[in-house]
N, CA, C and O atoms as CSV, one atom per row, in Angstrom:
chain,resi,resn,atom,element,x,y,z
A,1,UNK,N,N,26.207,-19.290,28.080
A,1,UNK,CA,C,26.538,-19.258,26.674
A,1,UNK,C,C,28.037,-19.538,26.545
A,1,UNK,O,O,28.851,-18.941,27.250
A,2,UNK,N,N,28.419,-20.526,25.562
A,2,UNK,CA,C,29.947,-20.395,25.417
A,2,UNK,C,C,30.505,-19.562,24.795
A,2,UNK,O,O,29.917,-18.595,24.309
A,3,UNK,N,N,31.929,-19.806,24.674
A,3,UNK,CA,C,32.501,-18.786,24.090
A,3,UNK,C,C,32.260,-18.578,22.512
A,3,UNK,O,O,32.022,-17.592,21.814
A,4,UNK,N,N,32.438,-20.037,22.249
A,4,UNK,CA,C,32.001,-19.902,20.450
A,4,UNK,C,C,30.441,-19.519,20.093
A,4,UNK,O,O,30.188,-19.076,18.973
A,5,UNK,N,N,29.449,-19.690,21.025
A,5,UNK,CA,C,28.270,-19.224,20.705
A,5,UNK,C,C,28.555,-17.433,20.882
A,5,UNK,O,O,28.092,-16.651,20.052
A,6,UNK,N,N,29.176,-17.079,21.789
A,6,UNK,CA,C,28.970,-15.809,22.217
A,6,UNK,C,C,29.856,-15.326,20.598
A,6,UNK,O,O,29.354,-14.450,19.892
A,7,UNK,N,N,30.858,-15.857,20.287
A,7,UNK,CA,C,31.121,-15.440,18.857
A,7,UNK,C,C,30.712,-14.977,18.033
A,7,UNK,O,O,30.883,-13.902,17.456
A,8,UNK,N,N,29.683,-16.395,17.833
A,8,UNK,CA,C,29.051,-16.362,16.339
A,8,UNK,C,C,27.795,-15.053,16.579
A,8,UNK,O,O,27.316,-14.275,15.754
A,9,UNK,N,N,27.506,-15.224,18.192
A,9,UNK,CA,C,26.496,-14.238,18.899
A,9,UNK,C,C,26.774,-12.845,17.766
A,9,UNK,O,O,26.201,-12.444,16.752
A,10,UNK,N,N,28.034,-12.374,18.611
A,10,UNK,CA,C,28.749,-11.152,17.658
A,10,UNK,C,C,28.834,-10.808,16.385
A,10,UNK,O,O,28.583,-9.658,16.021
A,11,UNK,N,N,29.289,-12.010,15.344
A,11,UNK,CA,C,29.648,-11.866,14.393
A,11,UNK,C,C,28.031,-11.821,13.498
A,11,UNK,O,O,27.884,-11.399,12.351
A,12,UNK,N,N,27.167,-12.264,14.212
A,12,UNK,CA,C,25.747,-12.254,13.439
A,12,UNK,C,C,25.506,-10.624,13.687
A,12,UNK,O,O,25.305,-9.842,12.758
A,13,UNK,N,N,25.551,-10.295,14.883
A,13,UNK,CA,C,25.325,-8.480,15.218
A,13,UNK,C,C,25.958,-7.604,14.271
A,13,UNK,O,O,25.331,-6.600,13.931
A,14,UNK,N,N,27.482,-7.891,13.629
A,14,UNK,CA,C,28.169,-7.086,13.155
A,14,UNK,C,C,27.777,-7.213,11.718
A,14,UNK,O,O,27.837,-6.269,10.930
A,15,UNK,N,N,27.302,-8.630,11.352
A,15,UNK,CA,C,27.366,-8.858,10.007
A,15,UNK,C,C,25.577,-7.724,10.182
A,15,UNK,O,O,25.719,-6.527,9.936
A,16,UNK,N,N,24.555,-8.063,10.461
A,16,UNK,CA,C,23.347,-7.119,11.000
A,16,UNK,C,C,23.555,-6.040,10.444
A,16,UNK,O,O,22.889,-5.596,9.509
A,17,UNK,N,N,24.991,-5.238,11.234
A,17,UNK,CA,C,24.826,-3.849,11.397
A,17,UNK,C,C,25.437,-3.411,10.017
A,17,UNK,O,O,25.223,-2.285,9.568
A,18,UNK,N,N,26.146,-4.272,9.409
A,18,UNK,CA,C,26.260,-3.690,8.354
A,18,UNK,C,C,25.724,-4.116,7.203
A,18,UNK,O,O,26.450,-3.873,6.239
A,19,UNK,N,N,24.779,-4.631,6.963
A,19,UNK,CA,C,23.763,-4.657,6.234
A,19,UNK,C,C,22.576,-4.100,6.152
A,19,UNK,O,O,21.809,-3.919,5.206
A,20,UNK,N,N,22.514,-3.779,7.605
A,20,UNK,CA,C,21.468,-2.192,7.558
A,20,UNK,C,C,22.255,-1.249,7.580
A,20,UNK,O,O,21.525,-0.315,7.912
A,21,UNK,N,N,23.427,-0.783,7.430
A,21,UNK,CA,C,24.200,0.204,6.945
A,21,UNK,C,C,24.362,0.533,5.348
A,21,UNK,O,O,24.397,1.635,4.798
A,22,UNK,N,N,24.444,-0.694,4.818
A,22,UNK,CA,C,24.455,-0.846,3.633
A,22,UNK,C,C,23.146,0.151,2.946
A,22,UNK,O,O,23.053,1.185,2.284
A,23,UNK,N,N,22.174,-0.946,3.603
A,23,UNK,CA,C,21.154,-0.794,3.107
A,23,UNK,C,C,20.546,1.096,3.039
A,23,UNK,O,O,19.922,1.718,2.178
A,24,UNK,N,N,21.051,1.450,4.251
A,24,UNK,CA,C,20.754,2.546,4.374
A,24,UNK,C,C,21.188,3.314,3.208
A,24,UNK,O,O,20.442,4.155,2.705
A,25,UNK,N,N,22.117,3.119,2.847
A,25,UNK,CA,C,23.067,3.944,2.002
A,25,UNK,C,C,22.900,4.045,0.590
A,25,UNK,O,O,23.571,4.890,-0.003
A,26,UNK,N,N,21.944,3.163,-0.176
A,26,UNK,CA,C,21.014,2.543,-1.045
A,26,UNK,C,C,19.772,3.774,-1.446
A,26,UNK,O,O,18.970,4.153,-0.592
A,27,UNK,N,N,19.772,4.168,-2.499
A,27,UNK,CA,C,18.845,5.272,-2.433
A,27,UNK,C,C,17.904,4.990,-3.682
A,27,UNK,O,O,18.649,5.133,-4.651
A,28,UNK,N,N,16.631,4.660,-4.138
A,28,UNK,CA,C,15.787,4.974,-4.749
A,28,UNK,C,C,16.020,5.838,-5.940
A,28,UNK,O,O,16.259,7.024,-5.709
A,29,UNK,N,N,15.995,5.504,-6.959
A,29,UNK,CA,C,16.505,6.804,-8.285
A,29,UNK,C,C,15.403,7.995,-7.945
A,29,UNK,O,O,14.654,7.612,-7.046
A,30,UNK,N,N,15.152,9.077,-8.322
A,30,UNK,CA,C,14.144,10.068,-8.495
A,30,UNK,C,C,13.943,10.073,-10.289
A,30,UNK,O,O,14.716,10.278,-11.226
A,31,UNK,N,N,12.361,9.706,-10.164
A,31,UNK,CA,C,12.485,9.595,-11.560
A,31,UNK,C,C,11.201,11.048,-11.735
A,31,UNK,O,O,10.209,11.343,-11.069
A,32,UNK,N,N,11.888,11.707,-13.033
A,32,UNK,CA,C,10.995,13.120,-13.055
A,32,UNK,C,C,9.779,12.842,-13.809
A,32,UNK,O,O,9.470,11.858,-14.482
A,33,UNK,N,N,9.054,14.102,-13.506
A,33,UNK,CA,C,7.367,14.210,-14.143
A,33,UNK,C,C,7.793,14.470,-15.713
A,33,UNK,O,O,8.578,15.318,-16.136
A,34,UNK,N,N,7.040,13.483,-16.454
A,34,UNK,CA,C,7.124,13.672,-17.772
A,34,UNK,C,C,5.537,13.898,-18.608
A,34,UNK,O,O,4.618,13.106,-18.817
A,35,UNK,N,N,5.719,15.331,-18.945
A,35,UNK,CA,C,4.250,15.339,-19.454
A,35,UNK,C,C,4.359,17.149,-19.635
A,35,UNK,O,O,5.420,17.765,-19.527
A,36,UNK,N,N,3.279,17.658,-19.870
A,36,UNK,CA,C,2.775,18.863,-19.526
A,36,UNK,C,C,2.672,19.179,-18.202
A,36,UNK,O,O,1.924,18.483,-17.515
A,37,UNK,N,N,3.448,20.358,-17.550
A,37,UNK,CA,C,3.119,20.741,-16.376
A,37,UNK,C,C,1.786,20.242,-15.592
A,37,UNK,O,O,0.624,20.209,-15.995
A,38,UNK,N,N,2.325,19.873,-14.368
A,38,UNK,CA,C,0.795,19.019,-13.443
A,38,UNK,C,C,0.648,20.220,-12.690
A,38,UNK,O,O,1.331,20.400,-11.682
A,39,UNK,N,N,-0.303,21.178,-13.148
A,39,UNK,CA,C,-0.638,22.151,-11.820
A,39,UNK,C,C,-1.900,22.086,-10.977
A,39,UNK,O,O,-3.070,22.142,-11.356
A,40,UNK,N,N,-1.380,21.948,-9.676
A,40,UNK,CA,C,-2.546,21.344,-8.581
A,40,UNK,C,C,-2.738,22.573,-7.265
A,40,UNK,O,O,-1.956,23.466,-6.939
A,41,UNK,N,N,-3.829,22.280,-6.801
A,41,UNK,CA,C,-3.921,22.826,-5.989
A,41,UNK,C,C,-4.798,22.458,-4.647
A,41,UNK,O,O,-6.025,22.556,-4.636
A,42,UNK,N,N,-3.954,21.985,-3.416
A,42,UNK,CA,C,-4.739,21.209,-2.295
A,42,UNK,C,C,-5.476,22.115,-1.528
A,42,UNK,O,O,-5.621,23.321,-1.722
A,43,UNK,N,N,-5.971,21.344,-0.549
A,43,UNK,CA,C,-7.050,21.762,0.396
A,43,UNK,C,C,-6.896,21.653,1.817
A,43,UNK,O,O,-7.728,21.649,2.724
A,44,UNK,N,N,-4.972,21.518,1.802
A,44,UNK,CA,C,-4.730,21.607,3.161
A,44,UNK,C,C,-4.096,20.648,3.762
A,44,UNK,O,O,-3.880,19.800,2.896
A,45,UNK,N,N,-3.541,20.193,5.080
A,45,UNK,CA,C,-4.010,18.913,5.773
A,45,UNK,C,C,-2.581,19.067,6.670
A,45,UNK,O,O,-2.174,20.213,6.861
A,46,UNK,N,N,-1.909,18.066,7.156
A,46,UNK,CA,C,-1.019,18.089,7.879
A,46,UNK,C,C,0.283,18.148,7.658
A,46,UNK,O,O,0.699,17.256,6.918
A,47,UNK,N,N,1.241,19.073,8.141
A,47,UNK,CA,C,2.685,19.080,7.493
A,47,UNK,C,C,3.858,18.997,8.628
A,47,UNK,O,O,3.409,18.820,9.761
A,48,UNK,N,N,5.345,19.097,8.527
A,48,UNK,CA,C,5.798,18.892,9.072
A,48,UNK,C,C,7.058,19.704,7.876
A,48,UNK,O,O,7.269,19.512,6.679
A,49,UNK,N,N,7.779,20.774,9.035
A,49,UNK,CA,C,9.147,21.593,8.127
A,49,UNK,C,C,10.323,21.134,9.030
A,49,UNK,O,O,10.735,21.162,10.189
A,50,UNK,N,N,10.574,20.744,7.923
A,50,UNK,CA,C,12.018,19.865,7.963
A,50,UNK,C,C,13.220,20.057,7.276
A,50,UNK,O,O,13.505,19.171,6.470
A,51,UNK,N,N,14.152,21.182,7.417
A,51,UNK,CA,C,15.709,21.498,6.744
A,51,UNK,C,C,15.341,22.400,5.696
A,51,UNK,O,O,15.857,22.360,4.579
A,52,UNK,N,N,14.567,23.110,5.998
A,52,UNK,CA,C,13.729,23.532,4.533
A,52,UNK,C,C,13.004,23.545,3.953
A,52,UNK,O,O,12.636,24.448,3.202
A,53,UNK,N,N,12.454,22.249,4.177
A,53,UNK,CA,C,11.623,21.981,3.138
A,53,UNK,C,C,10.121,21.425,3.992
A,53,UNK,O,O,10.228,21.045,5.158
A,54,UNK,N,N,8.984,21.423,3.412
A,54,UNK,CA,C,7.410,21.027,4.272
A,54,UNK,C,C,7.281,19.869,3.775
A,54,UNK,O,O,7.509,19.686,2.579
A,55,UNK,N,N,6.987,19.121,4.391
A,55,UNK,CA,C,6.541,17.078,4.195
A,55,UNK,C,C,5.576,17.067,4.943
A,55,UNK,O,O,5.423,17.202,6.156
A,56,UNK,N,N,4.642,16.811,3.708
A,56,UNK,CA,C,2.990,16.863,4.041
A,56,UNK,C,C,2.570,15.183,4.352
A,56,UNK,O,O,2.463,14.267,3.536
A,57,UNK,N,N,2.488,15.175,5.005
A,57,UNK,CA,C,1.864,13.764,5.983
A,57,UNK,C,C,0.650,13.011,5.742
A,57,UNK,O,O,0.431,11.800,5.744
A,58,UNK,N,N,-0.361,14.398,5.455
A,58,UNK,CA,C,-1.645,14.069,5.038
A,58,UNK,C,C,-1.985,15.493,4.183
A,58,UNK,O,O,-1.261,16.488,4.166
A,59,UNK,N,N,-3.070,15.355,3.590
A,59,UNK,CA,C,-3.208,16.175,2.256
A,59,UNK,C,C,-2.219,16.632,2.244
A,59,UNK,O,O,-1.231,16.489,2.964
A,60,UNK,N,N,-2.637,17.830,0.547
A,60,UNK,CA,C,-1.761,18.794,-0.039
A,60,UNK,C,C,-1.677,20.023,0.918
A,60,UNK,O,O,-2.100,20.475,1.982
A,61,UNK,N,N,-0.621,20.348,-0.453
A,61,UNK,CA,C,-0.332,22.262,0.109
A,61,UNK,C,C,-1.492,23.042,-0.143
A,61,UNK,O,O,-1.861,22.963,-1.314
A,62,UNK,N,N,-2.098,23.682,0.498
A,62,UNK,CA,C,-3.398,25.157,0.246
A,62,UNK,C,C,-2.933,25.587,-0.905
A,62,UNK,O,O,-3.599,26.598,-1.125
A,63,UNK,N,N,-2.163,25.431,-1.813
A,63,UNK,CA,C,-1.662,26.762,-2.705
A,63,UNK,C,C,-1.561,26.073,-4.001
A,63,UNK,O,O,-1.924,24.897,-3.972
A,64,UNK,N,N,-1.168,26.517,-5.093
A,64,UNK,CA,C,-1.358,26.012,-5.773
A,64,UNK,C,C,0.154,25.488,-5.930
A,64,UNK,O,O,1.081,25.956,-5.268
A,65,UNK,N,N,0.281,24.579,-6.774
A,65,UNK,CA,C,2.020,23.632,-6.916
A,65,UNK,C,C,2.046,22.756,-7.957
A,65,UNK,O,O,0.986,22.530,-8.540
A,66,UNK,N,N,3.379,22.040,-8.419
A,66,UNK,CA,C,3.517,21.780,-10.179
A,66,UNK,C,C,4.835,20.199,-9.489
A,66,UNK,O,O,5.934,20.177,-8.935
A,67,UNK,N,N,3.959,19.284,-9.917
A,67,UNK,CA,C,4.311,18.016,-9.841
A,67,UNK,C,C,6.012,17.869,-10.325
A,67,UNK,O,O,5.997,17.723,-11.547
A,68,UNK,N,N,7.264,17.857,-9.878
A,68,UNK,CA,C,8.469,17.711,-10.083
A,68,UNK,C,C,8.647,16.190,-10.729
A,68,UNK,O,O,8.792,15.895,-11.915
A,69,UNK,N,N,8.586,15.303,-9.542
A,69,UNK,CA,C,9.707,14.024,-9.572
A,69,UNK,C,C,8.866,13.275,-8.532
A,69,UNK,O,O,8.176,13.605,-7.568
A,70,UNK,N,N,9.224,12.093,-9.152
A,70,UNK,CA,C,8.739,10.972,-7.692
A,70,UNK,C,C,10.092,9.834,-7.646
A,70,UNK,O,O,10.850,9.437,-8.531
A,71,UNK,N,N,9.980,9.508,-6.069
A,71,UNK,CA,C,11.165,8.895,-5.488
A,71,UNK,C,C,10.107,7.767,-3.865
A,71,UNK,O,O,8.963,7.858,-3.419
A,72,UNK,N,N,11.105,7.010,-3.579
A,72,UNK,CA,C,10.724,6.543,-2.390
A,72,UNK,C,C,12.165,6.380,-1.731
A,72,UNK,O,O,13.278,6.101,-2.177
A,73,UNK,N,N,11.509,6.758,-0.128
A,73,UNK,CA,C,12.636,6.767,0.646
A,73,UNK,C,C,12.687,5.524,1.680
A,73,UNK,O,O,11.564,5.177,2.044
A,74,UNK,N,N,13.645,4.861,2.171
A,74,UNK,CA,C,13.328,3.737,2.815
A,74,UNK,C,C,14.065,3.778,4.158
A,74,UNK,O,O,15.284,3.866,4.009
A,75,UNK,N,N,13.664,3.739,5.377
A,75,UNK,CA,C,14.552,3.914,6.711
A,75,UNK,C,C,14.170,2.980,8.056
A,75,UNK,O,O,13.092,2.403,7.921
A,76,UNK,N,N,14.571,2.833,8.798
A,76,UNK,CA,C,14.340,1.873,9.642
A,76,UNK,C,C,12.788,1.887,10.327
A,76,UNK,O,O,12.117,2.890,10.082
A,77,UNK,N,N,12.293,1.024,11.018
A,77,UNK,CA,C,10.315,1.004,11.483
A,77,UNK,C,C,10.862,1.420,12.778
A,77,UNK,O,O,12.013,1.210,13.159
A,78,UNK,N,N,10.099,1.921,13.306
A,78,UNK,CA,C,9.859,2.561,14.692
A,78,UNK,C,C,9.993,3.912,14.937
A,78,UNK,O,O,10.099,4.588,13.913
A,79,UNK,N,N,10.025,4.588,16.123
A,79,UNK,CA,C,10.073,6.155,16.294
A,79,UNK,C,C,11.414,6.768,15.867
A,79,UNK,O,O,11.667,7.876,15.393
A,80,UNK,N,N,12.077,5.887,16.124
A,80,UNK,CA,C,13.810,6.887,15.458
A,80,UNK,C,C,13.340,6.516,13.852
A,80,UNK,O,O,13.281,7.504,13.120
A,81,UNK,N,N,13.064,5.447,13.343
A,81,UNK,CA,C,12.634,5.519,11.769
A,81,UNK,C,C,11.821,6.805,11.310
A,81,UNK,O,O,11.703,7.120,10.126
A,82,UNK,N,N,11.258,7.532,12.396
A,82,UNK,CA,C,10.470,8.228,11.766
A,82,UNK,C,C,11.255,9.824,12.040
A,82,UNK,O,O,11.060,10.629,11.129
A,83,UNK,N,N,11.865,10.172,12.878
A,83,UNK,CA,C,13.230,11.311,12.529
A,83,UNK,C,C,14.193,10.762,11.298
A,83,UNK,O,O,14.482,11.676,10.525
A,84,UNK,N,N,14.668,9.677,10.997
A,84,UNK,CA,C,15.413,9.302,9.750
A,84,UNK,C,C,14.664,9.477,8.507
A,84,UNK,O,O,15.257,10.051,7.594
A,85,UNK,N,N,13.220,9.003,8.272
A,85,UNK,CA,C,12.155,9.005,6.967
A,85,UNK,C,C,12.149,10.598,7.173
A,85,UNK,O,O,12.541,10.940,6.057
A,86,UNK,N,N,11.940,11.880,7.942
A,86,UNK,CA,C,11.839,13.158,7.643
A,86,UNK,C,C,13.327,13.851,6.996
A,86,UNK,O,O,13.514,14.731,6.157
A,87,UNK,N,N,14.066,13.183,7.642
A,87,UNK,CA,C,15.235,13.840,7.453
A,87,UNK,C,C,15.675,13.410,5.611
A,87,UNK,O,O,16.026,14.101,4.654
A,88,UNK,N,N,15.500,12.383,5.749
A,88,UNK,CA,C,15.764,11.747,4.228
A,88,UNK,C,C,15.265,12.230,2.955
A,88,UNK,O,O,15.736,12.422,1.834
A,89,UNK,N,N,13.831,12.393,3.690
A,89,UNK,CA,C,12.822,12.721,2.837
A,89,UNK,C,C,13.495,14.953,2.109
A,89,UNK,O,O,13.751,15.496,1.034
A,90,UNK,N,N,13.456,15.281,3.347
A,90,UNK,CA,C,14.383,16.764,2.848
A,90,UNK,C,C,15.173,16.476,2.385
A,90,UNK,O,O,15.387,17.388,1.587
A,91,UNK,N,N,15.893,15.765,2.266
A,91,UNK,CA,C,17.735,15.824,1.577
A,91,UNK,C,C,16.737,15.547,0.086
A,91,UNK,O,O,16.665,16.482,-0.712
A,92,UNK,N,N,16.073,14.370,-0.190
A,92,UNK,CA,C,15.613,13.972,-1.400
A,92,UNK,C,C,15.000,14.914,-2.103
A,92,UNK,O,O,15.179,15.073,-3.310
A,93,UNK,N,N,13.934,15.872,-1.113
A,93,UNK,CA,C,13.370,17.086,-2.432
A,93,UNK,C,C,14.371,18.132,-2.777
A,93,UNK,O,O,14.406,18.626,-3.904
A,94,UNK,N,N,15.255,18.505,-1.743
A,94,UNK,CA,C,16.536,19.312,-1.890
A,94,UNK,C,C,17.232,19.203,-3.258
A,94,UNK,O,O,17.400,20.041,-4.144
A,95,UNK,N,N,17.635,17.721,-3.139
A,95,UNK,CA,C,18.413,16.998,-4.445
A,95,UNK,C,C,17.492,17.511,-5.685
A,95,UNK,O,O,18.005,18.319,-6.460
A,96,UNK,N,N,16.061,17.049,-5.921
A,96,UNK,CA,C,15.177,17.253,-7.157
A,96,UNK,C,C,15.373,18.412,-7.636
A,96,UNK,O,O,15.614,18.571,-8.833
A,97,UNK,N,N,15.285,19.603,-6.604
A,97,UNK,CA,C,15.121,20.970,-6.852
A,97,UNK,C,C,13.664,21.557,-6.572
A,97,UNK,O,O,13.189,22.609,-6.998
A,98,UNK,N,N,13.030,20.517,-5.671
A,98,UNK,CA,C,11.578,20.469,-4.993
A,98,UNK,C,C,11.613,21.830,-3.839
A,98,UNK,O,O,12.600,22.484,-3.501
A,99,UNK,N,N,10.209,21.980,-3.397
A,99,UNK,CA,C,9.771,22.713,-2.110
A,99,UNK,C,C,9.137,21.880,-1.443
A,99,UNK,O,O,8.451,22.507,-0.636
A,100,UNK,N,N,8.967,20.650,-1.322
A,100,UNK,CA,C,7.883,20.125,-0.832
A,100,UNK,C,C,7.873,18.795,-1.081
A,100,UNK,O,O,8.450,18.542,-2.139
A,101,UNK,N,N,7.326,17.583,-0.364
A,101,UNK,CA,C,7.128,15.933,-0.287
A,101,UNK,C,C,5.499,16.009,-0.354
A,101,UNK,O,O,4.922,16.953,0.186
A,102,UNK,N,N,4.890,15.148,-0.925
A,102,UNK,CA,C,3.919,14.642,-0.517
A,102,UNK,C,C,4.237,13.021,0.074
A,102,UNK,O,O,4.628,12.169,-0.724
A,103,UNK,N,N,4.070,12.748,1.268
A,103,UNK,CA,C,4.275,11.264,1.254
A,103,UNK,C,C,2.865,10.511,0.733
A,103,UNK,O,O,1.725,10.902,0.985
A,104,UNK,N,N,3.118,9.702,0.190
A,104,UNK,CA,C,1.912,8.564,-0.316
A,104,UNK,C,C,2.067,6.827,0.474
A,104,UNK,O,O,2.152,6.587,1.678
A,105,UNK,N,N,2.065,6.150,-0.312
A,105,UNK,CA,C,2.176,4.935,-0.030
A,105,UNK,C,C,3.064,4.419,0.614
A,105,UNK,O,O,4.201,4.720,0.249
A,106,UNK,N,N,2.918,3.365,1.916
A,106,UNK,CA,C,3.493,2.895,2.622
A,106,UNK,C,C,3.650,1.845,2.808
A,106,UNK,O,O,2.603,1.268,3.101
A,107,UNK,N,N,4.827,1.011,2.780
A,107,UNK,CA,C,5.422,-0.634,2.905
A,107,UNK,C,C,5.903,-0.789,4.106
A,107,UNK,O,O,6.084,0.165,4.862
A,108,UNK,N,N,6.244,-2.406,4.512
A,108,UNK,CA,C,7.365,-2.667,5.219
A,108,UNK,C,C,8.244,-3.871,4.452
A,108,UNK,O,O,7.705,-4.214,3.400
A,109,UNK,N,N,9.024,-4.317,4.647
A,109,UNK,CA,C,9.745,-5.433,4.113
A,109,UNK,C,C,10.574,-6.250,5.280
A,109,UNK,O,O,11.589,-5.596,5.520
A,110,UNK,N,N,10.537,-7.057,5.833
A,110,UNK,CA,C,11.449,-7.595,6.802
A,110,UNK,C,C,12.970,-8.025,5.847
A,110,UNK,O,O,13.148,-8.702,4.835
A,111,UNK,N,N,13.907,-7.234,6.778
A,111,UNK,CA,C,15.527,-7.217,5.837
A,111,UNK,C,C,16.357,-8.167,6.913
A,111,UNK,O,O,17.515,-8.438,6.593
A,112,UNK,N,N,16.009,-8.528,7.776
A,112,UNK,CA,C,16.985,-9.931,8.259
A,112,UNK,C,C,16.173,-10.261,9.660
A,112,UNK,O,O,15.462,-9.466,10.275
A,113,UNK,N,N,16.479,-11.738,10.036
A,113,UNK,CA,C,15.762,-12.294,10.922
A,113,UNK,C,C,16.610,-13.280,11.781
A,113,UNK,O,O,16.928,-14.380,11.329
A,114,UNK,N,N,16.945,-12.897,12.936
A,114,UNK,CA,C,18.594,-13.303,13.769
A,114,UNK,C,C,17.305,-14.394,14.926
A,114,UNK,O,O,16.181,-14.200,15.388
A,115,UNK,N,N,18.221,-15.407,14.957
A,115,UNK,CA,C,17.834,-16.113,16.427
A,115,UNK,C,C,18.072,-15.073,17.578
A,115,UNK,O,O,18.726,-14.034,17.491
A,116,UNK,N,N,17.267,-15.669,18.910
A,116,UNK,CA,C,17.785,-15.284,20.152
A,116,UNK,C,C,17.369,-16.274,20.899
A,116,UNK,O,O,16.903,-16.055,22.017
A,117,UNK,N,N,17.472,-17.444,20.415
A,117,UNK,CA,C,17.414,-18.693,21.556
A,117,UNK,C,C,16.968,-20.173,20.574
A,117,UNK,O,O,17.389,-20.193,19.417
A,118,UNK,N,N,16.422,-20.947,20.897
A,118,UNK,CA,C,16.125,-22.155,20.330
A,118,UNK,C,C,14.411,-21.910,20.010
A,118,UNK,O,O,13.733,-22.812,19.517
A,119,UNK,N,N,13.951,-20.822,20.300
A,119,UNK,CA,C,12.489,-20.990,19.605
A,119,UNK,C,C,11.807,-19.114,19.001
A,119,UNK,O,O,10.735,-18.742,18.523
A,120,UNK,N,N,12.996,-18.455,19.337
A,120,UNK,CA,C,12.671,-17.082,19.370
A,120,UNK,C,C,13.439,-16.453,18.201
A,120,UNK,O,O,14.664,-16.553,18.133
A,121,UNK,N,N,12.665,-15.766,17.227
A,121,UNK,CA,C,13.402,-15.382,16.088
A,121,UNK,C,C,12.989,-13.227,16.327
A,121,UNK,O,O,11.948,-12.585,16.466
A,122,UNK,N,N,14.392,-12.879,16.257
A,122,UNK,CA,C,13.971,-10.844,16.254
A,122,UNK,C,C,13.785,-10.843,14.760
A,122,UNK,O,O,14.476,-11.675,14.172
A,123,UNK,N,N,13.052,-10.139,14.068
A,123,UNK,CA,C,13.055,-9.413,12.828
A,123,UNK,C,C,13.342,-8.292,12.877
A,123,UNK,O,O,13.153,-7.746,13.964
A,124,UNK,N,N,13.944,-7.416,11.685
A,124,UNK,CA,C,14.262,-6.243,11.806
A,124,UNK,C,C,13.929,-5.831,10.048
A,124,UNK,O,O,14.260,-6.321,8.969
A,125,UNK,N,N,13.105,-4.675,10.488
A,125,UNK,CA,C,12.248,-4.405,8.969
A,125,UNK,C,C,12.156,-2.708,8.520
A,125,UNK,O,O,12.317,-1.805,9.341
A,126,UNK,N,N,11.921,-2.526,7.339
A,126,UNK,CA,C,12.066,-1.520,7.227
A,126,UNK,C,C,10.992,-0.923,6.458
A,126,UNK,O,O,10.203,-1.672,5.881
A,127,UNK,N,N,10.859,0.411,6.375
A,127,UNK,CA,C,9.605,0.935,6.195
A,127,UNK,C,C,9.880,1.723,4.574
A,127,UNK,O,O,10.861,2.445,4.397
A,128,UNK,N,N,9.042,1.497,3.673
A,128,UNK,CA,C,9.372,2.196,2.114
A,128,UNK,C,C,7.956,3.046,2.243
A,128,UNK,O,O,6.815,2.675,2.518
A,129,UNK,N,N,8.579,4.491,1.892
A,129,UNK,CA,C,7.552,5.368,1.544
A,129,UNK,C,C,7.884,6.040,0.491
A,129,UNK,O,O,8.914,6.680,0.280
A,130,UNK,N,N,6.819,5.845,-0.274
A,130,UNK,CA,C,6.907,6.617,-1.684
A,130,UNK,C,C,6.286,8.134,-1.571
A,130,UNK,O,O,5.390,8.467,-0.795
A,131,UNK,N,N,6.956,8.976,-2.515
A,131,UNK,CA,C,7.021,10.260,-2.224
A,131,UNK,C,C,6.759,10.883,-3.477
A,131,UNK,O,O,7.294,10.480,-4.510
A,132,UNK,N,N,5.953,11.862,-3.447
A,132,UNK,CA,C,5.756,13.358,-4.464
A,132,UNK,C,C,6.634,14.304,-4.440
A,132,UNK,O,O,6.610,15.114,-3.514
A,133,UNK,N,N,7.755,14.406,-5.634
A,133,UNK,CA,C,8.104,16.025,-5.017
A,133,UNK,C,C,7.955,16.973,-5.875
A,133,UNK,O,O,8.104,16.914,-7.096
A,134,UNK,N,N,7.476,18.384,-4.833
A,134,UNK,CA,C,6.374,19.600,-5.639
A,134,UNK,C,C,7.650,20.371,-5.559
A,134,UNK,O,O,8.733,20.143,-5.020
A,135,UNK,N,N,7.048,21.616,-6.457
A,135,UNK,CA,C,7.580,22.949,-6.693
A,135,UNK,C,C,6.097,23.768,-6.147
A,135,UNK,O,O,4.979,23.430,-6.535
A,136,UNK,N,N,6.306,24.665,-5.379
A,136,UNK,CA,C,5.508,25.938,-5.018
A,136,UNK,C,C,5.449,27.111,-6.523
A,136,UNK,O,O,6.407,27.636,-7.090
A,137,UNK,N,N,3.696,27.259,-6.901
A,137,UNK,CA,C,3.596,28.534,-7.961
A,137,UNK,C,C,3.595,29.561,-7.104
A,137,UNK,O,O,3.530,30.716,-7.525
């Protein structure tokens, strides 16, 4: 590789890293429940406590609970994406004044696509999950 390829090599990495920095930093409004109190009550299913707060994975909470705000959180695809989507996801019901996430619906979006040779393209994509956030009765 020459030197000016090994350059532009760099300057594509740096320009990369901070555009998924950017991006990171980019947050989803939380827009609140507007209506008459939503009071629900699940039947269980899988959770995960995180800074405080429980992020239910699959079904609801056993108990009964009152629909806050909905938001989506967006963080990098793969296994460290998925310590960043928990962690995010607490700071976000924290912010509402929530006890609780339901995660729902799940995206990806490819956010940039770098050469690595004359026929090989990396993508790098990111994962949007839209979110419930409860209050505990």
């Amino acid at each position: 590789m020459t030197r000016r390829n090994m350059k532009r090599a760099s300057m594509a990495g740096l320009l990369l890293a901070c555009c998924l920095g950017l991006a990171a930093c980019i947050q989803a409004p939380i827009r609140r429940h507007e209506g008459e109190p939503v009071l629900r009550h699940g039947q269980g299913g899988a959770r995960e406590h995180v800074d405080g707060v429980d992020i239910w994975m699959r079904g609801e909470p056993p108990r009964p609970y009152e629909v806050l705000a909905y938001t989506s959180v967006e963080t990098p695809e793969g296994w460290i994406g998925e310590r960043f989507l928990l962690k995010r996801v607490a700071s976000r019901v924290r912010e509402a004044g929530g006890d609780a996430a339901l995660l729902g619906d799940q995206r990806s979006r490819v956010v940039a696509l770098q050469r690595a040779g004359s026929h090989t393209a990396l993508a790098e994509s990111q994962r949007i999950v839209e979110i419930t956030i409860v209050r505990y009765r």
